[in-house]
TITORRO-355101 format. One record per residue: x negated, y, z negated of N, C-alpha, C, O in turn. Coordinates in nm, 4 decimals. Layout:
<sites>
n_xx = X	n_yy = Y	n_zz = Z	ca_xx = X	ca_yy = Y	ca_zz = Z	c_xx = X	c_yy = Y	c_zz = Z	o_xx = X	o_yy = Y	o_zz = Z
...
</sites>
This chain:
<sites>
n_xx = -19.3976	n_yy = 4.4830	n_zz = -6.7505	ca_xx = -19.5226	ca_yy = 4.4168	ca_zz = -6.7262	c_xx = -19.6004	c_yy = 4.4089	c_zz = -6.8584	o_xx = -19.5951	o_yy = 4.5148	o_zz = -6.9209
n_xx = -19.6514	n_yy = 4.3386	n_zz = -6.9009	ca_xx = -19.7251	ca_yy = 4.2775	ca_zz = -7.0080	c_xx = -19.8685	c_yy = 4.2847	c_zz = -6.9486	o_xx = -19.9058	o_yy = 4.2136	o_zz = -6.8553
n_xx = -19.9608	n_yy = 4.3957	n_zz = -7.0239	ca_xx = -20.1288	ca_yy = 4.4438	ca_zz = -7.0482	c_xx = -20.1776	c_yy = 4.4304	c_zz = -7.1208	o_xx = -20.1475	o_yy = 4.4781	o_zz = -7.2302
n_xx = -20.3171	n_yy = 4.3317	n_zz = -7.0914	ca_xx = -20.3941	ca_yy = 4.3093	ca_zz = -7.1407	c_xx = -20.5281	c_yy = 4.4340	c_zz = -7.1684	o_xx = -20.5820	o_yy = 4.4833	o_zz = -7.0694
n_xx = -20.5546	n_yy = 4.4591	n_zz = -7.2536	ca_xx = -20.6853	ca_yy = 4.5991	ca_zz = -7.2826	c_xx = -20.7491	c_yy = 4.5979	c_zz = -7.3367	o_xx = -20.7241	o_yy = 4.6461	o_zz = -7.4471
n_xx = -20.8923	n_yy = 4.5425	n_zz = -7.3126	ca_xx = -20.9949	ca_yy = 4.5616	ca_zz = -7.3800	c_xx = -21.0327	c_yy = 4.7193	c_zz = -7.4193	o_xx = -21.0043	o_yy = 4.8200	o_zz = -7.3546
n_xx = -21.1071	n_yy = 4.7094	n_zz = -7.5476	ca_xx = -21.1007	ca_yy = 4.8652	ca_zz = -7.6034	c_xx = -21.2512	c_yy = 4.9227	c_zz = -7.6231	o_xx = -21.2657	o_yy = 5.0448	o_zz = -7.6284
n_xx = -21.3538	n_yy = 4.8440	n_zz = -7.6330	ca_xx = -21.4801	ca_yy = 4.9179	ca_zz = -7.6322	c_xx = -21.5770	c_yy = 4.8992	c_zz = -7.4718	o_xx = -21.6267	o_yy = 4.8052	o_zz = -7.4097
n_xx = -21.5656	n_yy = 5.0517	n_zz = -7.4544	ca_xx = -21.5974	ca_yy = 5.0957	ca_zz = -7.3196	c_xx = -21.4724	c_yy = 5.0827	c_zz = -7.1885	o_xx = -21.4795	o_yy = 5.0740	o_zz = -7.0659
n_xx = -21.3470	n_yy = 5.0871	n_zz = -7.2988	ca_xx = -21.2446	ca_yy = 5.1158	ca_zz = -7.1906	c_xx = -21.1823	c_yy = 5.2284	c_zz = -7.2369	o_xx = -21.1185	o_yy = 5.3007	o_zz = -7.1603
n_xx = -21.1970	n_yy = 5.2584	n_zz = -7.3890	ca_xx = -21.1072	ca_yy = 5.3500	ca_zz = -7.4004	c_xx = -21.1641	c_yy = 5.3947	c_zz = -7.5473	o_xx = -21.0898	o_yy = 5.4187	o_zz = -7.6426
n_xx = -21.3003	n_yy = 5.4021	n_zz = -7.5513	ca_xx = -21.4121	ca_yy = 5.4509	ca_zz = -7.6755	c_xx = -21.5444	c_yy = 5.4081	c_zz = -7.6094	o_xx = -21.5623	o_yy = 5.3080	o_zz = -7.5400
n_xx = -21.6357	n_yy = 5.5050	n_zz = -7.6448	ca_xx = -21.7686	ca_yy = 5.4525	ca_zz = -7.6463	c_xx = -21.8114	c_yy = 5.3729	c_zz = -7.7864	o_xx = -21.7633	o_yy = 5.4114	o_zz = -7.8930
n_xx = -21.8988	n_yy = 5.2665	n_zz = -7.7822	ca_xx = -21.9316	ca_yy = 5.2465	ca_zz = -7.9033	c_xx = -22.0751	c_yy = 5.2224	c_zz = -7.8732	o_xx = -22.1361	o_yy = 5.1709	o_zz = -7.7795
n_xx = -22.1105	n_yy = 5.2833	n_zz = -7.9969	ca_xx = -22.2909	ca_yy = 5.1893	ca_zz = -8.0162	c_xx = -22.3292	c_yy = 5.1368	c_zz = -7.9831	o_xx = -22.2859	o_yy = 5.0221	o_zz = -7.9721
n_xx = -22.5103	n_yy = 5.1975	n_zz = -7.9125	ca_xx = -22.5752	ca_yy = 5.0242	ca_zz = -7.8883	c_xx = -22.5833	c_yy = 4.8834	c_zz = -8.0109	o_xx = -22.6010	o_yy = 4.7639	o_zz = -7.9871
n_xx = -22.5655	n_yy = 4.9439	n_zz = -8.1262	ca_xx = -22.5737	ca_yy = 4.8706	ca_zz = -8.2395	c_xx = -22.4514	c_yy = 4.8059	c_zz = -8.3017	o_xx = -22.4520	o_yy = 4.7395	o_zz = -8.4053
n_xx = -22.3440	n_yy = 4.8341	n_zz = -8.2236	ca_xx = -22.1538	ca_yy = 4.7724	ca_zz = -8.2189	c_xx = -22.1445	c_yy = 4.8147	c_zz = -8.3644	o_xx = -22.1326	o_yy = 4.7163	o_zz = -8.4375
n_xx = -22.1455	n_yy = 4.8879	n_zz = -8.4055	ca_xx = -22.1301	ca_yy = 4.9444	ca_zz = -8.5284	c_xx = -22.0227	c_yy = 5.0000	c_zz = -8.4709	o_xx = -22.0593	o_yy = 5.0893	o_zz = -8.3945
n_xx = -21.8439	n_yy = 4.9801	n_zz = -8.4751	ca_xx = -21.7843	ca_yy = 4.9935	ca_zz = -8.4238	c_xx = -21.6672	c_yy = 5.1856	c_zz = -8.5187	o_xx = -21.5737	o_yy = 5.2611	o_zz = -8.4922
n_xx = -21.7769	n_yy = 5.1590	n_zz = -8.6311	ca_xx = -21.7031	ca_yy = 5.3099	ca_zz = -8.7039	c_xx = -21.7640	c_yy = 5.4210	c_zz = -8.6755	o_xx = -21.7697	o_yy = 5.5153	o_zz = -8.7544
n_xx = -21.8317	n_yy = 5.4207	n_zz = -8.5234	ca_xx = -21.9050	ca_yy = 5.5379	ca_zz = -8.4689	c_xx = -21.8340	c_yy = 5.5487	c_zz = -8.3838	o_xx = -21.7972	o_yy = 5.6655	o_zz = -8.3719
n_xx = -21.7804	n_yy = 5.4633	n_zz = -8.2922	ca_xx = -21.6733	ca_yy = 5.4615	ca_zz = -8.1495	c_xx = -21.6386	c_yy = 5.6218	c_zz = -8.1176	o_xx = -21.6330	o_yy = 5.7047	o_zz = -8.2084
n_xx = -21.6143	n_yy = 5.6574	n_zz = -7.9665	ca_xx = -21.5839	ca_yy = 5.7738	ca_zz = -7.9887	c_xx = -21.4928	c_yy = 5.7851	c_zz = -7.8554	o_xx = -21.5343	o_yy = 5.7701	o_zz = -7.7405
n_xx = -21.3750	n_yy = 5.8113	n_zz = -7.8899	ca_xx = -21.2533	ca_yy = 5.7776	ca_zz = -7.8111	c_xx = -21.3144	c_yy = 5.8787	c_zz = -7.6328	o_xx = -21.3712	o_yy = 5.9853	o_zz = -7.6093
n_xx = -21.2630	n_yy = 5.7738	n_zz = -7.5570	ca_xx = -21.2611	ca_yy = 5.7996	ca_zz = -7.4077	c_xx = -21.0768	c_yy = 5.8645	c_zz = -7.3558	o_xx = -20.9886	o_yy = 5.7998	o_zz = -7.2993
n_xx = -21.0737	n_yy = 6.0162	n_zz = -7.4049	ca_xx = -20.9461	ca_yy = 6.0014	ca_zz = -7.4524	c_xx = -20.8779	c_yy = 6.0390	c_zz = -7.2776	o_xx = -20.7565	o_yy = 6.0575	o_zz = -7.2687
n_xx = -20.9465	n_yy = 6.0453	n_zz = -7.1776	ca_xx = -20.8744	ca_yy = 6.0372	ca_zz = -7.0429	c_xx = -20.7819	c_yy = 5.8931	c_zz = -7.0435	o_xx = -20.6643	o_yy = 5.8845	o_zz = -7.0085
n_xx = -20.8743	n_yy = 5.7763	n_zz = -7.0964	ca_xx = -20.8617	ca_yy = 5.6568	ca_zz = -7.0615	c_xx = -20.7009	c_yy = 5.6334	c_zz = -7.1592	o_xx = -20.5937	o_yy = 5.5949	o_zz = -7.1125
n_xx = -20.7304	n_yy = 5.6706	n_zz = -7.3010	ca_xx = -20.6441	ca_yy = 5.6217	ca_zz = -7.4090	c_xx = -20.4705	c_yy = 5.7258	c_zz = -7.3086	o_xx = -20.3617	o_yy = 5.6692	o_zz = -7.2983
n_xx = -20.4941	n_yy = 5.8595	n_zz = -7.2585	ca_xx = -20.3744	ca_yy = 5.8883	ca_zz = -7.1795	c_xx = -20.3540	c_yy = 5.8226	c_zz = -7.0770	o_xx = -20.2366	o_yy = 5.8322	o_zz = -7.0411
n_xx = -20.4498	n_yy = 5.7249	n_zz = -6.9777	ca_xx = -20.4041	ca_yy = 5.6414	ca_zz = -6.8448	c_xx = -20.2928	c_yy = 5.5325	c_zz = -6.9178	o_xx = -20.1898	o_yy = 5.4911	o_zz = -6.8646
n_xx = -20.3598	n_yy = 5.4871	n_zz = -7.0997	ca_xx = -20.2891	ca_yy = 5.3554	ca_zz = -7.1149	c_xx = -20.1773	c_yy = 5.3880	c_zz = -7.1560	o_xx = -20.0826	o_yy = 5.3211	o_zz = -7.1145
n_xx = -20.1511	n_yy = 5.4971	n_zz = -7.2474	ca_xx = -20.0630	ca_yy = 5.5270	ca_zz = -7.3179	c_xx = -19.9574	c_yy = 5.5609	c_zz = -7.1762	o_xx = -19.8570	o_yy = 5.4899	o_zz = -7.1723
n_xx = -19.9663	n_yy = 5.6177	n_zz = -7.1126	ca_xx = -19.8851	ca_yy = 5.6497	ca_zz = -6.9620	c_xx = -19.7813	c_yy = 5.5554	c_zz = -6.9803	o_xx = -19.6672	o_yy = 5.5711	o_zz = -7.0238
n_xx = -19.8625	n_yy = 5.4168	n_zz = -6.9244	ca_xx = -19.8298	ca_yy = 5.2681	ca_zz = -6.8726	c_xx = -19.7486	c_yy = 5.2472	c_zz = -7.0114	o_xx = -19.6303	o_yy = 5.2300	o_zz = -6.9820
n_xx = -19.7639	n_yy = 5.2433	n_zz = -7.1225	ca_xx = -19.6931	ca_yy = 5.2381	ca_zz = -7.2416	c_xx = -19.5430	c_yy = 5.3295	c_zz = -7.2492	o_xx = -19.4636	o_yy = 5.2868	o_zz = -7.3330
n_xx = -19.5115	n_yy = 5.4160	n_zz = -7.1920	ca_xx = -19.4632	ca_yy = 5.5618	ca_zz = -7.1953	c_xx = -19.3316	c_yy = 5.4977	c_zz = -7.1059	o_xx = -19.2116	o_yy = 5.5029	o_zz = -7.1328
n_xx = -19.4227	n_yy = 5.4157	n_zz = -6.9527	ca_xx = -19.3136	ca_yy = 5.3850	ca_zz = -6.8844	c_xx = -19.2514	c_yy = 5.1939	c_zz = -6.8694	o_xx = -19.2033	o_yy = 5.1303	o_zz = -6.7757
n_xx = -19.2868	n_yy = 5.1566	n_zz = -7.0212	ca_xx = -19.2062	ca_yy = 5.0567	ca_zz = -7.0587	c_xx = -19.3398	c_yy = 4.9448	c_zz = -7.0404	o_xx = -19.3024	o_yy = 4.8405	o_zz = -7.0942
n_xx = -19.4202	n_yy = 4.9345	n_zz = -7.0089	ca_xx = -19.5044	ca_yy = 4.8344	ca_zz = -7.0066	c_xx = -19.5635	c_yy = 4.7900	c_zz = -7.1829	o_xx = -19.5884	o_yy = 4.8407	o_zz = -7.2923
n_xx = -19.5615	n_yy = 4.6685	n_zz = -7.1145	ca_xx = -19.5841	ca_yy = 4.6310	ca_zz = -7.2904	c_xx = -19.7681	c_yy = 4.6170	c_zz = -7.2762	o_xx = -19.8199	o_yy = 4.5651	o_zz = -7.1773
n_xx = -19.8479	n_yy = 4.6722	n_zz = -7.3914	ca_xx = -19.9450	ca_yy = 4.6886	ca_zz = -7.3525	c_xx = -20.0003	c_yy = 4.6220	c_zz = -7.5296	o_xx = -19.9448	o_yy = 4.6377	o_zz = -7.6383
n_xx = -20.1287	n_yy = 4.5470	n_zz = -7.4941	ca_xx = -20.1779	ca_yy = 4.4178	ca_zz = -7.6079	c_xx = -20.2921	c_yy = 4.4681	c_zz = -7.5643	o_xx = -20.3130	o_yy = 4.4735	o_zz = -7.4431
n_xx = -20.4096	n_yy = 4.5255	n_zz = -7.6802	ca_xx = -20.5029	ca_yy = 4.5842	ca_zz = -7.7030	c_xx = -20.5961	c_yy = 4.4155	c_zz = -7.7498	o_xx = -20.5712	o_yy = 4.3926	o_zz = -7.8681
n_xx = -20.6673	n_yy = 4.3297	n_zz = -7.7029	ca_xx = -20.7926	ca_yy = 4.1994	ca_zz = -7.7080	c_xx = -20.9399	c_yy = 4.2600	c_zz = -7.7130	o_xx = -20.9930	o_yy = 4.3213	o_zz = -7.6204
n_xx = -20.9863	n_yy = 4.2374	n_zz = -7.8143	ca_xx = -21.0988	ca_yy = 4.2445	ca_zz = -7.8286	c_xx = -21.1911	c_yy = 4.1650	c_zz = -7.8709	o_xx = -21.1711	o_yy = 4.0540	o_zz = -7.9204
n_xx = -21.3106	n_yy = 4.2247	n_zz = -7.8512	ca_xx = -21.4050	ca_yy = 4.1086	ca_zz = -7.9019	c_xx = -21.5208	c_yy = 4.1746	c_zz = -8.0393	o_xx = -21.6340	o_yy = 4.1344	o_zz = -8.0663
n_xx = -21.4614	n_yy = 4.2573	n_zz = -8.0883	ca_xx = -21.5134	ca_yy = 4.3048	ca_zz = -8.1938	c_xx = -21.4844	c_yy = 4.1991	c_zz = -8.3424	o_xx = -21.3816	o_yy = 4.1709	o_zz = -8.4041
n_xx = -21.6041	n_yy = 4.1675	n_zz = -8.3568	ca_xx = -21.6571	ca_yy = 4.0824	ca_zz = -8.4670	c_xx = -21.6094	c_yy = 3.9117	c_zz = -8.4104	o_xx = -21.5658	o_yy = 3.8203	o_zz = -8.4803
n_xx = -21.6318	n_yy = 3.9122	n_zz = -8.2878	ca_xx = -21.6346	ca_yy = 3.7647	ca_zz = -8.2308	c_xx = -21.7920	c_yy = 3.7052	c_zz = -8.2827	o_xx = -21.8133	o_yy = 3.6120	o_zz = -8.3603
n_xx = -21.8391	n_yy = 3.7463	n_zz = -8.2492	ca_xx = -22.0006	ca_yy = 3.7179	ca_zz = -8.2831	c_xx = -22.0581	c_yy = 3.7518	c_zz = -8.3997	o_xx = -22.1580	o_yy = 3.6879	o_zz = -8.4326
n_xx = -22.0105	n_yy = 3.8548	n_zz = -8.4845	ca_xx = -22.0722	ca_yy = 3.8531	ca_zz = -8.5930	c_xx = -21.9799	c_yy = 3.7745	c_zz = -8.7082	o_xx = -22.0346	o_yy = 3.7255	o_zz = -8.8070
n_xx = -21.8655	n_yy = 3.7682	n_zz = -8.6917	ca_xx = -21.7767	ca_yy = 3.7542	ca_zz = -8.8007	c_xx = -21.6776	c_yy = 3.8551	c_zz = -8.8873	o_xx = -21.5770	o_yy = 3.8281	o_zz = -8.9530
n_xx = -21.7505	n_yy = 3.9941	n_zz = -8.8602	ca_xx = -21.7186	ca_yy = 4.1152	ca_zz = -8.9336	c_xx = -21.5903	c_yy = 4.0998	c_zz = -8.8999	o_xx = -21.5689	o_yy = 4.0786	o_zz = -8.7805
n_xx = -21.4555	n_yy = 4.1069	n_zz = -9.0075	ca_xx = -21.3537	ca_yy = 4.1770	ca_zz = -8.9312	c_xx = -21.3528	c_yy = 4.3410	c_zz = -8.9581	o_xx = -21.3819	o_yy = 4.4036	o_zz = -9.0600
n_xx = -21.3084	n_yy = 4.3860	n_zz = -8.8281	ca_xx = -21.3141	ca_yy = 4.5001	ca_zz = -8.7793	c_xx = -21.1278	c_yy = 4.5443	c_zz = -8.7643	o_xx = -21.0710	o_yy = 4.6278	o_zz = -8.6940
n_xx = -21.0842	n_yy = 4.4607	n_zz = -8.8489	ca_xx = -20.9152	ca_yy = 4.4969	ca_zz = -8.7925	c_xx = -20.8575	c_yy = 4.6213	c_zz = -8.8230	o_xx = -20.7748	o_yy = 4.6827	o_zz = -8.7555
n_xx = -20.9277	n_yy = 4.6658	n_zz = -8.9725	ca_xx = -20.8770	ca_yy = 4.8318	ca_zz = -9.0301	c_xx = -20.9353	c_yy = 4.8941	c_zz = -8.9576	o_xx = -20.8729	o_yy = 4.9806	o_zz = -8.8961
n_xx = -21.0711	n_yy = 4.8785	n_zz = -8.9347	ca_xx = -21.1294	ca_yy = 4.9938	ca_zz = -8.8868	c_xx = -21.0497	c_yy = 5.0791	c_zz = -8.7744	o_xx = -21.0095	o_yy = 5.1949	o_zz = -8.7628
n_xx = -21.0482	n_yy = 4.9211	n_zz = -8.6727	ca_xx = -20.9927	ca_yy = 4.9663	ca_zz = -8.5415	c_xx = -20.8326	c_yy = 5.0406	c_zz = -8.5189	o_xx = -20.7914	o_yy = 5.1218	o_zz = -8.4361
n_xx = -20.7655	n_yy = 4.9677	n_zz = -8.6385	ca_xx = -20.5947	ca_yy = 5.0011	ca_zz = -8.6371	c_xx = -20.6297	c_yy = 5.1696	c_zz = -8.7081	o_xx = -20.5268	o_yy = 5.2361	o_zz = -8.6962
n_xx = -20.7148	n_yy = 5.2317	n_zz = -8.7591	ca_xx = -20.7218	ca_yy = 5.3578	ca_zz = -8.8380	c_xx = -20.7518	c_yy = 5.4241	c_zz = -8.7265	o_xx = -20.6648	o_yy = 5.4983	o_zz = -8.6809
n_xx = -20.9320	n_yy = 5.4086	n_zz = -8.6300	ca_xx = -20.9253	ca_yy = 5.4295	ca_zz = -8.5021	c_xx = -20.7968	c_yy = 5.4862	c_zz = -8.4312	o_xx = -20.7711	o_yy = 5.6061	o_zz = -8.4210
n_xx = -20.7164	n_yy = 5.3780	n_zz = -8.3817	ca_xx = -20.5920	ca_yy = 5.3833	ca_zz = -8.3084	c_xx = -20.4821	c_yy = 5.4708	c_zz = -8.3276	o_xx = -20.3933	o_yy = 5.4824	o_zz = -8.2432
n_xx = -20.4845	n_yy = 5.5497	n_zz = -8.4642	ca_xx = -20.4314	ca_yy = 5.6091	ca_zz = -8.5370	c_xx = -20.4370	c_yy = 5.7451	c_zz = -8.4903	o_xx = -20.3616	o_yy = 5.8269	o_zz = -8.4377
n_xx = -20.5804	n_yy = 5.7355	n_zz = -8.5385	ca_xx = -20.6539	ca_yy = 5.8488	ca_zz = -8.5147	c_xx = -20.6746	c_yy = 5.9028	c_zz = -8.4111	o_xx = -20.7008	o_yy = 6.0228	o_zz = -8.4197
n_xx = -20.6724	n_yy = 5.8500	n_zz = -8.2927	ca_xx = -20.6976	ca_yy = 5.8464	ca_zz = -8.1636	c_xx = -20.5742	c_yy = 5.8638	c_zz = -8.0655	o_xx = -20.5815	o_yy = 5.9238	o_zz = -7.9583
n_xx = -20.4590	n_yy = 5.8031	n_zz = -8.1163	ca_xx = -20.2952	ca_yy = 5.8314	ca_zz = -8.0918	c_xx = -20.2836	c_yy = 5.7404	c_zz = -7.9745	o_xx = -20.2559	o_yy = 5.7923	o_zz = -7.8664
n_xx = -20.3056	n_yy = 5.5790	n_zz = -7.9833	ca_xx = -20.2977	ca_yy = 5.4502	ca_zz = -7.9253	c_xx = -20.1716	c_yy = 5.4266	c_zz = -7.9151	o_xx = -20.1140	o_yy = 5.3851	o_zz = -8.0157
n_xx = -20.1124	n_yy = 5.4423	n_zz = -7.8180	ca_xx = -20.0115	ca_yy = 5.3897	ca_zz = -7.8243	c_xx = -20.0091	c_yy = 5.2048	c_zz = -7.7972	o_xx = -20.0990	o_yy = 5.1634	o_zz = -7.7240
n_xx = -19.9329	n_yy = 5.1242	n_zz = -7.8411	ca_xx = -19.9531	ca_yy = 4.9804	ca_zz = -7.8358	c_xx = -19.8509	c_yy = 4.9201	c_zz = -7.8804	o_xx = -19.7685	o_yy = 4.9841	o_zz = -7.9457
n_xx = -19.8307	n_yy = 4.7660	n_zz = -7.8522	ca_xx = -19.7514	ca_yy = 4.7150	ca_zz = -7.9161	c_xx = -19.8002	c_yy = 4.6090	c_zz = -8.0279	o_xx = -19.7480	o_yy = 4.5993	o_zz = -8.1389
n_xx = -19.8986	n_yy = 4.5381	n_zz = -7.9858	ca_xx = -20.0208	ca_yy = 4.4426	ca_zz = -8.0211	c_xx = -20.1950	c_yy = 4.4537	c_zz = -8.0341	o_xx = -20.2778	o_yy = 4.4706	o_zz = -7.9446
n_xx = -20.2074	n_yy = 4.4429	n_zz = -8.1306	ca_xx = -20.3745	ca_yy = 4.4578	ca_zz = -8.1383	c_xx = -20.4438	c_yy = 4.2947	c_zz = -8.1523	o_xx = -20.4327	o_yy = 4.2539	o_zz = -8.2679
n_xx = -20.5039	n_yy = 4.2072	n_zz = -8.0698	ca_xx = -20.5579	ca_yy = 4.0804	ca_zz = -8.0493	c_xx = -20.6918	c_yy = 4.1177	c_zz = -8.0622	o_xx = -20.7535	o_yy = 4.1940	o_zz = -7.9879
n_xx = -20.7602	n_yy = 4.0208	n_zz = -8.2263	ca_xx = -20.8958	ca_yy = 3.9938	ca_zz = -8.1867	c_xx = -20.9066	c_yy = 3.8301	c_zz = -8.1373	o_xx = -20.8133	o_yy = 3.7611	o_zz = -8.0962
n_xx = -21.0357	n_yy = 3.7939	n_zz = -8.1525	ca_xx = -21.0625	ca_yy = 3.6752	ca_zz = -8.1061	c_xx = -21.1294	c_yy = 3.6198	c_zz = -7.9293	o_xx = -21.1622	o_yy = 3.5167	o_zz = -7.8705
n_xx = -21.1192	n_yy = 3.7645	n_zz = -7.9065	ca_xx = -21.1784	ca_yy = 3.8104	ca_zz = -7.7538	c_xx = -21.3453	c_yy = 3.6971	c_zz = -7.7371	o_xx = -21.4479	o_yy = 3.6892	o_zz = -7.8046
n_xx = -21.2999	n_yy = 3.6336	n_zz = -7.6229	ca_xx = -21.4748	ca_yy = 3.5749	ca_zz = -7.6013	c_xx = -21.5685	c_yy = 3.7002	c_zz = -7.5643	o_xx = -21.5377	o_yy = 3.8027	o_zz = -7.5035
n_xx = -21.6685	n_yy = 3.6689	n_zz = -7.6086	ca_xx = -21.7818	ca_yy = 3.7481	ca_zz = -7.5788	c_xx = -21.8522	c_yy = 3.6744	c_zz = -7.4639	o_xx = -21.9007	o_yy = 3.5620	o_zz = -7.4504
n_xx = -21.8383	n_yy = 3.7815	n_zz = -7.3879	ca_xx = -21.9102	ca_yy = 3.7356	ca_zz = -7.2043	c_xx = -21.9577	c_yy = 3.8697	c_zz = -7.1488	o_xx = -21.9305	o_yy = 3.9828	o_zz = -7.1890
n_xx = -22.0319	n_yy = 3.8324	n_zz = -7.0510	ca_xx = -22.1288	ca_yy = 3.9304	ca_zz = -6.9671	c_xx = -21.9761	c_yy = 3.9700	c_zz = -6.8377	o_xx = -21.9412	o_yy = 4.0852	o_zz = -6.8115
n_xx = -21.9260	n_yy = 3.8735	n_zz = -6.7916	ca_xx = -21.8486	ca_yy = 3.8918	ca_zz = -6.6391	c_xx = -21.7663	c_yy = 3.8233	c_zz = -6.6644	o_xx = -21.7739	o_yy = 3.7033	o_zz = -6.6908
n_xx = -21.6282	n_yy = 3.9247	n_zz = -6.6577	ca_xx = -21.5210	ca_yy = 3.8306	ca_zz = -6.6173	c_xx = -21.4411	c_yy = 3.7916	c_zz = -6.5161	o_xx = -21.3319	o_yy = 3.8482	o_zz = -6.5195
n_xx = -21.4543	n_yy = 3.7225	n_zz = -6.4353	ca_xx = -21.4055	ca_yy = 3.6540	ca_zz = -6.3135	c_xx = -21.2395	c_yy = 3.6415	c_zz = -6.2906	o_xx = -21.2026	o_yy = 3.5316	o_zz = -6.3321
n_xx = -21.1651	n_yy = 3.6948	n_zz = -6.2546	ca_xx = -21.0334	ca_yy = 3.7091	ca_zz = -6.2622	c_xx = -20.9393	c_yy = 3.7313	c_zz = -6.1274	o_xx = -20.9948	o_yy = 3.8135	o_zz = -6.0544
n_xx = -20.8273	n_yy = 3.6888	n_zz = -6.0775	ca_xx = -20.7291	ca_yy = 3.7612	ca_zz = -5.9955	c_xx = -20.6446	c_yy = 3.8733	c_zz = -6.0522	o_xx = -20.5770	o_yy = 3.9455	o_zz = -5.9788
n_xx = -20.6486	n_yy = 3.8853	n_zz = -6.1675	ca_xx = -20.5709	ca_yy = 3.9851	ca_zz = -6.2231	c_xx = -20.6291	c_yy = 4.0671	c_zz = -6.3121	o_xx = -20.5651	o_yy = 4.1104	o_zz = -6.4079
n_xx = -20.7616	n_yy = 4.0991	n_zz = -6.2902	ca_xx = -20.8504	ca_yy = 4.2023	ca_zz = -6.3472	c_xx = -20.8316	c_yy = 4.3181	c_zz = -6.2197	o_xx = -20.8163	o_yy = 4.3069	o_zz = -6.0981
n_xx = -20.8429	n_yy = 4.4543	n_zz = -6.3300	ca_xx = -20.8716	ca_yy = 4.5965	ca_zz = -6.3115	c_xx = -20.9647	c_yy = 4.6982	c_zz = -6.3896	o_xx = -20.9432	o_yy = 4.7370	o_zz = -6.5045
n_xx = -21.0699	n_yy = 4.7347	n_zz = -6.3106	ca_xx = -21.1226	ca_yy = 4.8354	ca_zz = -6.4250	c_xx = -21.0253	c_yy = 4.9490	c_zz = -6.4421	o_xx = -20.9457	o_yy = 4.9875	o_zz = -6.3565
n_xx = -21.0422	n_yy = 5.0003	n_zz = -6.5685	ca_xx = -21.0023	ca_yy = 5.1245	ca_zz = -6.6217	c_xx = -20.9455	c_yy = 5.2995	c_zz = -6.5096	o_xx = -20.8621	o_yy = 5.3894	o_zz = -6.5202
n_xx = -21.0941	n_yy = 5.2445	n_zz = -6.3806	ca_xx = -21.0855	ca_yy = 5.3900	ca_zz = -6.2745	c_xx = -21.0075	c_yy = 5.3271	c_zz = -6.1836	o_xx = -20.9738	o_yy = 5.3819	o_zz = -6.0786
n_xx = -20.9752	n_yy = 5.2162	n_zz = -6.2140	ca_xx = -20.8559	ca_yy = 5.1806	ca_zz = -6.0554	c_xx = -20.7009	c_yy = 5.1791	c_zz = -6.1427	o_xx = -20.6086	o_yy = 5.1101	o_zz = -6.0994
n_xx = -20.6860	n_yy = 5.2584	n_zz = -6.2622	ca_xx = -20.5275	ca_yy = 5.2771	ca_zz = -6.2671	c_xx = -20.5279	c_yy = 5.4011	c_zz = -6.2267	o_xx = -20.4218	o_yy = 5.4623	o_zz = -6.2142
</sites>
């Protein structure tokens, strides 16, 4: 199965100020994904960090991931920035 994962406030807290080199790993969450990773699921980390400002945020986050022990296959920016996402194949984070 091929996963899609957004990463701030699924699996880090970050700043009210998205200053994203404060993040501070949600590390229950980073073991639910890594699990799903563990048992063959291919799992693609989308974000929307520096959609809106421009910043790229790509080291930061891949050092993060590092640091944090992410397991992944893919890291995607380019994430829209939205309030709600409307989906048949959305899950929050507490329903894996």
């Amino acid at each position: 199965m091929v996963l899609y994962v957004d990463i701030d406030e699924t699996i880090c807290q970050s700043p009210d100020d998205r200053d994203y080199n404060y993040a501070d790993p949600i590390k229950e969450n980073i073991t639910k994904i890594n699990k799903l990773y563990d048992e063959g699921n291919t799992i693609i980390y989308w974000t929307a960090r520096g959609t809106v400002t421009g910043i790229n945020w790509r080291k930061t986050t891949e050092e993060q991931f590092k640091r944090w022990g992410v397991k992944y296959h893919d890291l995607k920016f380019g994430k829209p920035a939205y309030d709600l996402i409307i989906c048949d194949k959305s899950k929050r984070i507490e329903e894996i």
